[in-house]
N, C-alpha and C positions, 0 to 999 in steps of 0.2 A: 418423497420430498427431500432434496439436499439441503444442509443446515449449513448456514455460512458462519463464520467466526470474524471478523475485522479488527485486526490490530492498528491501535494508531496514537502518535502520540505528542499533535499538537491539533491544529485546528478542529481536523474532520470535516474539510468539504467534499472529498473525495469516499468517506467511509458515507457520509448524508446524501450522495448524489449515486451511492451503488446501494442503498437502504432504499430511495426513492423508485428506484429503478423496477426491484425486484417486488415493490408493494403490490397486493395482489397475485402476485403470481404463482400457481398451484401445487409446480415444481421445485420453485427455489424460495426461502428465505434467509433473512439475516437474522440471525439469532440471536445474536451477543458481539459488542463492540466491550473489547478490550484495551488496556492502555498502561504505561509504565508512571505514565504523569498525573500525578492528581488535581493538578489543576488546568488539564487541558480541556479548551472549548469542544471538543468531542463527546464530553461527558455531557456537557449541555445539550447535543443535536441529538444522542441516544435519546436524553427522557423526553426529548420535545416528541421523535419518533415511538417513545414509547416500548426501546428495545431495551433489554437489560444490558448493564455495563459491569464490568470489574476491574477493579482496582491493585494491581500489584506490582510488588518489590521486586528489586536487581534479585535480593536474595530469594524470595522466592521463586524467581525466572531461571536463576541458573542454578539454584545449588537443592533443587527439591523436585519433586513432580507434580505440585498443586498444580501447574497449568494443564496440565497434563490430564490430570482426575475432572479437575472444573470441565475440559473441554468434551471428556469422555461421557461424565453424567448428562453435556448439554446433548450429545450426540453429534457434536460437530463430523463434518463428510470435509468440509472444506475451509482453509486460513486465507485470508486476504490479508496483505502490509497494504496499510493507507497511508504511508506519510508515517512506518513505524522507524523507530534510528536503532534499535539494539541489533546485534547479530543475532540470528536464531543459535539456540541450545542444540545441540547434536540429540537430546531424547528426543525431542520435539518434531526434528527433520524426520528420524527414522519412526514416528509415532504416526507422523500424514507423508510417508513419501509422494514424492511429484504429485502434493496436493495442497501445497503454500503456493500462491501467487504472488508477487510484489511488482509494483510502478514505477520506474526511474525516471525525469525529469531530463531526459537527454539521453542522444542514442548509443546505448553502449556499442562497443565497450568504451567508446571513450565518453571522460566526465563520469568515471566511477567508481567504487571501491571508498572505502572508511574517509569517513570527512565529508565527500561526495553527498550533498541532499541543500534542497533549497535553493536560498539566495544562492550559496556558494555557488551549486552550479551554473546558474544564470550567470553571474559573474565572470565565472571562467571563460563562459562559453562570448562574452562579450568581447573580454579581455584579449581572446585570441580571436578576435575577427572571423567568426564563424560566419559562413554563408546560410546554414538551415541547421534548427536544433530538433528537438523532437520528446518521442516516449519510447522507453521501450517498456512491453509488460515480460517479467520473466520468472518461470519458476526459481524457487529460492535452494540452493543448496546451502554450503558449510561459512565460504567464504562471502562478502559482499559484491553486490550486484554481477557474480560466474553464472548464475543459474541458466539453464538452455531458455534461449531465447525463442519466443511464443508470439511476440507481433511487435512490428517499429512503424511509427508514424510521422511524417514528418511536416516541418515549417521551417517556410521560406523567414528568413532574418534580412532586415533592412540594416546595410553600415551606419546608421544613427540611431539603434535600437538602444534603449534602457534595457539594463537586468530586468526592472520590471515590465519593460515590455514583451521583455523574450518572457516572462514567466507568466504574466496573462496570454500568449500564443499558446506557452506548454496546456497552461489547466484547459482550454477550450479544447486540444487534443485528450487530456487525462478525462475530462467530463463525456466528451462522447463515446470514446472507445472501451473506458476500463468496462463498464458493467457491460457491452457487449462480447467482449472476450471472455469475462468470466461465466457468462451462459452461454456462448460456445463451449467451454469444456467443462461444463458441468453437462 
């Protein structure tokens, strides 16, 4: 059984829709949804799911190893970012090499890197009269959204698209593809 980990650190319709995904299944589960925010509705869709959550600090994240022990007693195999915004710690990368996954919200490399998540994107991608926006899923290294690219999906953009239209295109991409990718490489 691979044990999945889900970082996230606002909504969580993407960590509830890769929880839903893998329900059942004999191979894979989600273990533990994590988060920096304590007041993010994620913590809400863990207890509705019934998955244990945890709750922690900047300083615990970067300046200790408790995620690290937490993740190690869970038995985590495997990280997922769902919508996470901190840089990963260098313990943590070399703790799961090439075994974080994260979702960008537009096809890198462009529309990436620090700042880079959300509306902003959408925005951007408005702003400069994009013809098609997308997902990309990519492993995670040191810096934000470099990690080798693992799969890109695309959507066509109408020239009178809302940011929020380009962002309900993306999540119908992010909803079907993320939990298929992540059991392909599990």
């Amino acid at each position: 059984m691979k044990k999945i980990a889900i970082f996230a650190s606002g909504s969580g319709s993407n960590a509830e829709n890769i929880a839903r995904y893998f329900e059942g299944n004999s191979k894979v589960e989600v273990s533990v949804i994590l988060t920096n925010n304590p007041n993010a509705f994620v913590l809400s869709r863990a207890k509705d799911l019934k998955i244990p959550s945890y709750i922690f600090s900047r300083n615990e994240f970067y300046k200790s190893d408790d995620i690290i022990r937490y993740l190690t007693e869970k038995e985590i195999d495997f990280i997922v970012l769902a919508g996470f915004l901190w840089l990963l710690p260098i313990n943590l990368l070399r703790k799961f090499p090439d075994s974080i996954l994260n979702i960008h919200p537009a096809l890198l490399p462009k529309y990436g890197g620090k700042g880079m998540f959300g509306m902003k994107v959408h925005e951007a991608v408005v702003r400069n009269k994009e013809k098609e926006s997308g997902i990309t899923i990519h492993l995670v290294n040191e810096n934000y959204d470099e990690g080798k690219v693992i799969f890109q999906s695309k959507c066509k953009l109408n020239p009178d698209d809302t940011p929020e239209q380009v962002a309900e295109k993306v999540h119908q991409l992010e909803y079907e593809y993320f939990p298929k990718i992540i059991e392909q490489l599990l």
